[in-house]
N, C-alpha and C positions, 0 to 999 in steps of 0.2 A: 782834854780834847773833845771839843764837842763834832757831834755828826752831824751829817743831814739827813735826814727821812730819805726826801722824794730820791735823792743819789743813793742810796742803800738798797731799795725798794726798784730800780732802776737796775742797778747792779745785778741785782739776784734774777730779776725778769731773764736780764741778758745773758747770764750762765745757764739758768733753765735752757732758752731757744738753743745757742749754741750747743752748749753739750748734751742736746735730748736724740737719741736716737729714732728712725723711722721704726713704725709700731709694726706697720703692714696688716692694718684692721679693717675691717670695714662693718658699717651700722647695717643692719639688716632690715626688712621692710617694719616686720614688727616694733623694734626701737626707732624708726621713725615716725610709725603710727602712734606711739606712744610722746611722744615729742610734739608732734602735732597737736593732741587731744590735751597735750598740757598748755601750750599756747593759747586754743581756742579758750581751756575753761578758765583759764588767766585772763584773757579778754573778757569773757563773759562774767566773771566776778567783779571785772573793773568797772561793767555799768550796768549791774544790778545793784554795787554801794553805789556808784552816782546816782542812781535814782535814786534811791532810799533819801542821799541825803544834801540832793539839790536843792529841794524844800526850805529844810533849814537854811543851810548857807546865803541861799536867797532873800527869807524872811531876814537873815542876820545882816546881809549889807543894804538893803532895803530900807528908805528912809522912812517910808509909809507904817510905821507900826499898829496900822489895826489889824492887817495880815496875821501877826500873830498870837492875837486876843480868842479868846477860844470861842465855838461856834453856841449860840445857845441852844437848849434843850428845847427839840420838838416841842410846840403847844405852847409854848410861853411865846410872850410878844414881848421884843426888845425895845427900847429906847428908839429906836429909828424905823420900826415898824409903823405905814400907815394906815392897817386897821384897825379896827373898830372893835371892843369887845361887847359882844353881846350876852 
């Protein structure tokens, strides 16, 4: 006999709700302040990586590839530089 997951997984959700008792708890300021401060630095770790690695993903769908040809070394003059060496 085979099962099915999402009706198994369904089932059990539903005898939790049903047969769970009232706790009569309550979060206190601190545990919320703490919940808070994990939101915020959840957020803020989200677009500290998007920055870090916009760049890339950019340069990677970007059809332009001289984007990410590396920059040359101060004091040399590149191929499309128009001065002059004296």
């Amino acid at each position: 006999m085979r099962s099915n997951k999402k009706i198994d997984k369904f089932f059990v959700f539903f005898l939790a709700v049903v047969a769970s008792s009232p706790a009569y708890a309550y979060i206190d300021p601190g545990s919320g302040s703490i919940i808070l401060a994990s939101v915020v630095a959840g957020f803020a770790m989200l677009r500290v990586a998007g920055k870090l690695y916009w760049r890339k993903l950019c340069t990677f769908f970007s059809r332009d590839k001289s984007a990410s040809e590396p920059q040359a070394e101060s004091g040399k003059l590149t191929k499309d530089d128009d001065r002059t060496e004296s």
